[in-house]
FIVEX-952260 format. One line per field, with one value per residue (C-alpha): residue number from 0; residue in one letter; x, y, z negated. Coordinates in steps of 0.05 Angstrom, whole numbers, plus 5000, padded with zeros to 4 digits. Layout:
// residues N
k = [NUM	...];
r = [A	...];
c1 = [X	...];
c2 = [Y	...];
c3 = [Z	...];
END
This chain:
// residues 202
k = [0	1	2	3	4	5	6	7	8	9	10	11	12	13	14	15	16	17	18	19	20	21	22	23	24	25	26	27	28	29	30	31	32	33	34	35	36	37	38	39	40	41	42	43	44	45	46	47	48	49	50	51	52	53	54	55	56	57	58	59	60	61	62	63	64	65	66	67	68	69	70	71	72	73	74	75	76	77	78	79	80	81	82	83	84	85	86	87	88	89	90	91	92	93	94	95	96	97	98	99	100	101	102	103	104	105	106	107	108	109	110	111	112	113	114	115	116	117	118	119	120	121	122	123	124	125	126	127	128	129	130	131	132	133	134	135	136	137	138	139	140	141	142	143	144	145	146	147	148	149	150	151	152	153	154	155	156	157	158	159	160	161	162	163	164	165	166	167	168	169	170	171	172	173	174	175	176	177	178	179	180	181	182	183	184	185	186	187	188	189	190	191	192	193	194	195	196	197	198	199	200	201];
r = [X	X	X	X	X	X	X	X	X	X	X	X	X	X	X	X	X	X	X	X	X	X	X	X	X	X	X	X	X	X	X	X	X	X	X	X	X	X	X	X	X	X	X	X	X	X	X	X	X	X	X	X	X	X	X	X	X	X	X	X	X	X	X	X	X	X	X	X	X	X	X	X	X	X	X	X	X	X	X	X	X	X	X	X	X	X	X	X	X	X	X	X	X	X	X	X	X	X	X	X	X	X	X	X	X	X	X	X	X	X	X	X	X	X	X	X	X	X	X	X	X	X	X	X	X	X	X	X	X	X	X	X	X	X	X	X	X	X	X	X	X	X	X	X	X	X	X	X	X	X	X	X	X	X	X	X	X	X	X	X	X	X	X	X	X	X	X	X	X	X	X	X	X	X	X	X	X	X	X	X	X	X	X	X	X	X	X	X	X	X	X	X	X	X	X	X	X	X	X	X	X	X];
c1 = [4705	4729	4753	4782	4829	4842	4857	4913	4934	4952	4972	5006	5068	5056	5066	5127	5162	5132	5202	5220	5161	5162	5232	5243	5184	5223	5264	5205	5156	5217	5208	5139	5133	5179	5140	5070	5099	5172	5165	5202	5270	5269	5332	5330	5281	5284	5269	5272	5240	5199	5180	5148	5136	5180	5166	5184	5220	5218	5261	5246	5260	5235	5278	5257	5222	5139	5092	5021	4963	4995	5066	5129	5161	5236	5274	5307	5379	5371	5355	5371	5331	5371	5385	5341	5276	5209	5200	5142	5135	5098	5084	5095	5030	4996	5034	5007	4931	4895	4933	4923	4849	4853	4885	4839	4778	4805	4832	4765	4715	4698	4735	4703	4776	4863	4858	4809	4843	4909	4888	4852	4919	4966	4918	4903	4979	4990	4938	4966	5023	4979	4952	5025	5036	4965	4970	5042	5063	5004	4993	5069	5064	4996	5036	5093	5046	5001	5066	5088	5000	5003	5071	5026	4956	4943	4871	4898	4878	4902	4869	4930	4908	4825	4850	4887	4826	4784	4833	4838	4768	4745	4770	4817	4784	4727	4785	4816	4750	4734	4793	4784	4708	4749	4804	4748	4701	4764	4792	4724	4712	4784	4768	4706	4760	4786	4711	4690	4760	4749	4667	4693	4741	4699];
c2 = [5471	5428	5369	5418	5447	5378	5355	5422	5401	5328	5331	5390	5356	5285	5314	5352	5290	5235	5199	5215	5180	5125	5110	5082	5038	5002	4954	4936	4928	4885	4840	4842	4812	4754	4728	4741	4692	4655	4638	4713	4730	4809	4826	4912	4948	5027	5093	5119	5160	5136	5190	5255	5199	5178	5104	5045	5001	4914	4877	4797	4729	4658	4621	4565	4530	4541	4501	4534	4524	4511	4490	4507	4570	4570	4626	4677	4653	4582	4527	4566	4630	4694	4732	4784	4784	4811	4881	4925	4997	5030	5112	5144	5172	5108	5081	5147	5146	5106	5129	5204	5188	5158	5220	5271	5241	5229	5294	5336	5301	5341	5336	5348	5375	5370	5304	5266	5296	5268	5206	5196	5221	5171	5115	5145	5142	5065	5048	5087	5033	4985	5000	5017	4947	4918	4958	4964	4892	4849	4899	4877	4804	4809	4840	4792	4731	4761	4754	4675	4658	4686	4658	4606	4634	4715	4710	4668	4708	4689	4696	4752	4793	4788	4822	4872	4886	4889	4951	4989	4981	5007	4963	5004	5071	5034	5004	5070	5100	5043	5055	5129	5114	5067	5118	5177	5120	5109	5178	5189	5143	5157	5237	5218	5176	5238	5273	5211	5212	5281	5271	5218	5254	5308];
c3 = [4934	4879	4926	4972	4912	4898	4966	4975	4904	4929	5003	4997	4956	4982	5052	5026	4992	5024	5046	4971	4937	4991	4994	4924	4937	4997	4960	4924	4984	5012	4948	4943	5027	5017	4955	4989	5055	5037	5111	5122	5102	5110	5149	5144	5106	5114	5124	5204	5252	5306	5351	5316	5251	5198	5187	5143	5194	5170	5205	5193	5207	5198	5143	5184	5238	5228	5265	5295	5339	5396	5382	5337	5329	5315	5277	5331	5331	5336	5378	5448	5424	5418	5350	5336	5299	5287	5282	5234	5230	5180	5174	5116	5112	5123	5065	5025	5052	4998	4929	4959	4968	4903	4870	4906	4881	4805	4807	4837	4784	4724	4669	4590	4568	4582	4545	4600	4652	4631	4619	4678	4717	4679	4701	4771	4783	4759	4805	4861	4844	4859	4914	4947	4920	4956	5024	5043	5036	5057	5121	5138	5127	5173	5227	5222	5207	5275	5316	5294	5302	5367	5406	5434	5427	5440	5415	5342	5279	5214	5144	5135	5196	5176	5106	5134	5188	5127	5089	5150	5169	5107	5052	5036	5023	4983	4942	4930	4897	4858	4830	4826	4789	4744	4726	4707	4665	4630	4611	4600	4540	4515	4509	4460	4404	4369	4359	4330	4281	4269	4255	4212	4167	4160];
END
């Protein structure tokens, strides 16, 4: 019953404000993807629809010529190949999945008083940072680095494309209540310091 209350609690208002919590993130994902593989320069980076879905849409380029298994692929626009570029798509909800996990399980565990429960909510939240910050990005460069690896070879998978496998196989979700376990074992330990101040002073 618990988890259930916590689950209406958290995908209630994420489902609600989704492009509102997501959409801040953007120019940060965008940031985040050319650092993780300089071989990208993100061209369009933004909110759309695709079909009944609203999506984070990448739009990317190679800054410059990148040679693979097979041969050398040339940035669209140059030597004879039409402009254009690569093209990601990313639903909201997937972007959501893990830190609502995350918050459903921190949320639904027990709490010993207000003070645990706040604490283990502040640090739930700066990890669902960090897992927007894990997921989101590295998912996109897989996809982008998956279409370069496989211009000359369909069955080519990259090191970038075996991580993402790995999150959405189950990675992911394991991630997200590690974090979860790490967030309660926290606010946990901070609820005991002011009984042991007040057994102290008294």
């Amino acid at each position: 019953m618990r988890l259930l209350f916590a689950a209406l609690l958290v995908l209630g208002p994420l489902n609600a404000f989704q492009r509102f919590v997501v959409e801040p993130m953007v120019p940060l994902f965008r940031a985040v993807i050319e650092d993780l593989d300089g071989q990208f320069v993100i061209t369009d980076a933004r909110l759309t629809r695709a079909g009944p879905n609203d999506v984070v849409l990448f739009r990317a380029n190679l800054r410059g010529p990148v040679t693979v298994v097979g041969g050398v692929v040339y940035p669209f626009g140059s030597h004879g190949i039409p402009a254009g570029g690569y093209q990601v798509t990313y639903t909201l909800s997937g972007v959501l999945l893990y830190g609502a996990l995350l918050l459903i399980i921190a949320l639904a565990w027990p709490a010993r008083g207000v003070r645990e429960l706040a604490v283990r909510m502040l640090i739930s939240i700066f990890f669902v940072g960090v897992l927007l910050l894990i997921d989101a990005p590295t998912t996109v460069v897989a996809e982008l680095r998956h279409l370069v690896e496989t211009s000359f070879d369909r069955t080519a998978v990259g090191s970038w494309m075996i991580w993402s496998r790995f999150l959405m196989g189950g990675g992911g979700i394991a991630l997200s209540i590690l974090l979860a376990v790490v967030a309660i074992h926290v606010g946990r330990r901070c609820s005991r310091f002011p009984a042991a101040h007040n057994h102290l002073l008294a």
